[in-house]
C-alpha positions as CSV (number, residue, x, y, z in Angstrom):
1,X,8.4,5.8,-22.1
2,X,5.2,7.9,-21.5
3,X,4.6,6.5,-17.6
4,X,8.2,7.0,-16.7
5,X,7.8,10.9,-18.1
6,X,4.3,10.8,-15.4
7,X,6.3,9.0,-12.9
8,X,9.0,10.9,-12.8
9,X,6.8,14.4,-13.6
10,X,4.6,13.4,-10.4
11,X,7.6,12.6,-8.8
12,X,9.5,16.5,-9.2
13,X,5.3,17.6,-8.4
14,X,5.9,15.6,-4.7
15,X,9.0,17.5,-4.3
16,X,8.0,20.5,-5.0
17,X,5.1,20.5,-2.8
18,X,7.5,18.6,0.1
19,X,9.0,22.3,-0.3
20,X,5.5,24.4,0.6
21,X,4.4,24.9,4.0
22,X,1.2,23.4,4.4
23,X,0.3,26.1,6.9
24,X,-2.7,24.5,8.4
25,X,-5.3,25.1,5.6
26,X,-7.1,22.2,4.2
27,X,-5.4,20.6,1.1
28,X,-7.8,20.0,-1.8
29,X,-6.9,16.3,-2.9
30,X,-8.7,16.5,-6.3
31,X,-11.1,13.4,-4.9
32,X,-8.0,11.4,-4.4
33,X,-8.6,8.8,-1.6
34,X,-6.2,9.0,1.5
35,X,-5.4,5.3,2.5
36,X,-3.4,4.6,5.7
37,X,-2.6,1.4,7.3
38,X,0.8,-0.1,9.6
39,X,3.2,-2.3,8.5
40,X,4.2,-4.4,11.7
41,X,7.5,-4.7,10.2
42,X,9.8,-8.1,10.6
43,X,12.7,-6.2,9.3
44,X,12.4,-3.0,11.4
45,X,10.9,-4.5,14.9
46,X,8.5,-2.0,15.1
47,X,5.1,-1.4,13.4
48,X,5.3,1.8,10.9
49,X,2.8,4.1,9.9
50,X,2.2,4.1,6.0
51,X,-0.1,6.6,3.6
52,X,-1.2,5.9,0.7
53,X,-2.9,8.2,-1.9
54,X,-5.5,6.6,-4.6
55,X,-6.1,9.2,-7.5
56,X,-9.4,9.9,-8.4
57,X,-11.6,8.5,-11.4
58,X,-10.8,5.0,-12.9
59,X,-8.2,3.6,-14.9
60,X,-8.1,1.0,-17.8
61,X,-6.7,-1.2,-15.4
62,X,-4.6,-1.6,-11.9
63,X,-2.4,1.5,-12.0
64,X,1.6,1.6,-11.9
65,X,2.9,2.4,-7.9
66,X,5.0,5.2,-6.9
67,X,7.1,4.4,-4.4
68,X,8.0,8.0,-2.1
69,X,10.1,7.7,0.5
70,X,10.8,11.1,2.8
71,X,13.7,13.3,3.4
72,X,15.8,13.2,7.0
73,X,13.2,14.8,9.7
74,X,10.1,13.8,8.1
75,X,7.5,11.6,7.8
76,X,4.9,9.7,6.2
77,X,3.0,13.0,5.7
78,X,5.1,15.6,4.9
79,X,4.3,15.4,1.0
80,X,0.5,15.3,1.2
81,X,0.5,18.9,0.0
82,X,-1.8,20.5,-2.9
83,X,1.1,20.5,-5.3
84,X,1.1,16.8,-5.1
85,X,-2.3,16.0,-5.0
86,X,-3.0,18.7,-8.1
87,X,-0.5,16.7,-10.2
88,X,-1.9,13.5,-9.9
89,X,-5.1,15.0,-10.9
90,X,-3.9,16.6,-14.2
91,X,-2.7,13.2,-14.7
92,X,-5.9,11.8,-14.8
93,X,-6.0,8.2,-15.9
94,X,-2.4,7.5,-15.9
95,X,-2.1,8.9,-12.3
96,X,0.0,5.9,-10.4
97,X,-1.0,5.0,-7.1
98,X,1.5,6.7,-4.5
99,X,2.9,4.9,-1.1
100,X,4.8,7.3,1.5
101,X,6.0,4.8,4.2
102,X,7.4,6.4,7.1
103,X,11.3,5.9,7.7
104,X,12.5,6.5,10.8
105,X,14.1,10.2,11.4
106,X,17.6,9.4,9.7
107,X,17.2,5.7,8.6
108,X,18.7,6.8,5.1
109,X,16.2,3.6,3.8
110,X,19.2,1.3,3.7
111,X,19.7,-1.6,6.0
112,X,21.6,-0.8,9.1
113,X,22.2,-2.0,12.8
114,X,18.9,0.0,13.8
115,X,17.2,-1.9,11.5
116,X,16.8,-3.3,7.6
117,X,14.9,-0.4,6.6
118,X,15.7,-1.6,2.8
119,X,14.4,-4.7,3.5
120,X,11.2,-3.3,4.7
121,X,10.7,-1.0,1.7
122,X,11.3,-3.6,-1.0
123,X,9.2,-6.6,1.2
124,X,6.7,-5.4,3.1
125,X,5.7,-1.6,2.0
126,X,5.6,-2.4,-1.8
127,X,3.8,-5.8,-0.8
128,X,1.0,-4.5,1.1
129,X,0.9,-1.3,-0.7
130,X,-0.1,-3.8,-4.0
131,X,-2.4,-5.9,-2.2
132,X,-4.3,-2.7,-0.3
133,X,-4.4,-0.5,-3.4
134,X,-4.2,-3.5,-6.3
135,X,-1.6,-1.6,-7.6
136,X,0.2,-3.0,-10.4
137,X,3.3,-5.3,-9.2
138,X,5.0,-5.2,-12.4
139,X,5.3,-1.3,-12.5
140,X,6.9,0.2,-9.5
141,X,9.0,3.3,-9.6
142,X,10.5,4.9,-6.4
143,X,11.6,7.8,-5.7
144,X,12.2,10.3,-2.6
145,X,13.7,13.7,-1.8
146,X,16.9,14.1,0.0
147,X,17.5,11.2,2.4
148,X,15.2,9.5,0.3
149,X,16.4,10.3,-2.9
150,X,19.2,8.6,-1.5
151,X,17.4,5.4,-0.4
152,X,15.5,5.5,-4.1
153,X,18.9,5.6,-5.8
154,X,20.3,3.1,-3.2
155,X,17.5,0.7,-3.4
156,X,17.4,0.6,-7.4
157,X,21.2,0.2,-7.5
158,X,20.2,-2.6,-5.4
159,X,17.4,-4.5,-7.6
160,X,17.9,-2.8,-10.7
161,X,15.2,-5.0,-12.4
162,X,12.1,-4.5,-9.4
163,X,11.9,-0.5,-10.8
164,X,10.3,0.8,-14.2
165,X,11.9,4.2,-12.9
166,X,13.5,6.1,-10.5
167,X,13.8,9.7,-9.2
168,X,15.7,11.5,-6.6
169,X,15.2,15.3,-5.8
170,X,18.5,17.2,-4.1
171,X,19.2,13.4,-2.7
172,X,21.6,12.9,0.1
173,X,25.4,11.5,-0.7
174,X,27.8,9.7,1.6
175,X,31.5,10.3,0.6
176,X,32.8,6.7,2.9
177,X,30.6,4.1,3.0
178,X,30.5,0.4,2.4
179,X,26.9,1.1,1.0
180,X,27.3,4.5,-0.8
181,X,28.0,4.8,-4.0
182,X,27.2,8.0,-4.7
183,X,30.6,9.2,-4.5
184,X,31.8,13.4,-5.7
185,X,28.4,14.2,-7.0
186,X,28.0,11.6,-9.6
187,X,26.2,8.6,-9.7
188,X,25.5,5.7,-12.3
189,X,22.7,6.0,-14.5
190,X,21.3,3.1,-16.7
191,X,18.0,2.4,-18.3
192,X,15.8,0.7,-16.3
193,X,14.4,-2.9,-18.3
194,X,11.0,-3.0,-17.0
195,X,8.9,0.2,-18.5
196,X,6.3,1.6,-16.2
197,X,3.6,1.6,-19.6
């Protein structure tokens, strides 16, 4: 129960800072390493740009993976503000790795006719973001703000059992749509059966 308290605590720290203008002044990432690679995704046709943030100082073994996905108009970027980077560091040794794939300006991280964007989250980010980081496969959480929040929500409803949590911050609704299911504000909450600890 402890990790998914740091997942989802890191997780409101990311939205928070997603909030902040960065301003141009040079964010202090705590000794975190910035780790950035492409996915030449299958599902999406198109290679994708992907950061990745390893905290600093070791842990007693291959840390849990946050999965962040971006709001509508953003990027892979966006959150790499002081807020998030300070809140992995008061972490310290349970800090999770954190993956912020980029997701097209209004992808909504769901499959669709531009592409299986949901596909490409759950088989090729998470993939490479384990095998680049040596992140820990069994403990996963994702979560995003606004049209991300939506894709987190949509994308655990979909493989309930891949997560150990999941956030969403002011996530995005769809009222009509064969894949919504947020519908009048609410949505279906369950414990997750995998535990990020």
């Amino acid at each position: 129960m402890l990790r998914v308290v740091i997942v989802v605590g890191t997780l409101a720290a990311i939205a928070v800072g997603a909030t902040l203008a960065l301003g141009g002044s040079a964010v202090d990432k705590h000794g975190a390493r910035v780790v950035r690679f492409t996915v030449h995704s299958r599902y999406v046709h198109q290679p994708l740009p992907v950061v990745a943030v390893v905290p600093a100082g070791a842990s007693a073994g291959p840390r849990p993976l946050l999965v962040f996905l971006h709001g509508k108009g953003e990027d892979q970027n966006s959150n790499l503000g002081d807020s998030m980077f300070a809140a992995l560091a008061r972490l310290g040794p349970n800090a999770p790795d954190v993956v912020f794939p980029y997701g097209g300006d209004d992808s909504y991280w769901h499959d669709r006719a531009d592409g299986a964007w949901g596909r490409y989250v759950m088989n090729e980010v998470i993939r490479q973001a384990v095998l680049r980081l040596g992140a820990d496969p069994h403990r996963v959480a994702i979560g995003g703000i606004s049209m991300g929040g939506f894709g987190a929500l949509d994308l655990a409803r979909l493989a309930p059992h891949r997560f150990c949590a999941v956030g969403a911050h002011s996530a995005a609704s769809a009222r009509s749509t064969s894949r919504a299911w947020i519908r009048d504000g609410s949505a279906p909450w369950g414990a997750t059966r995998r535990r990020c600890g």
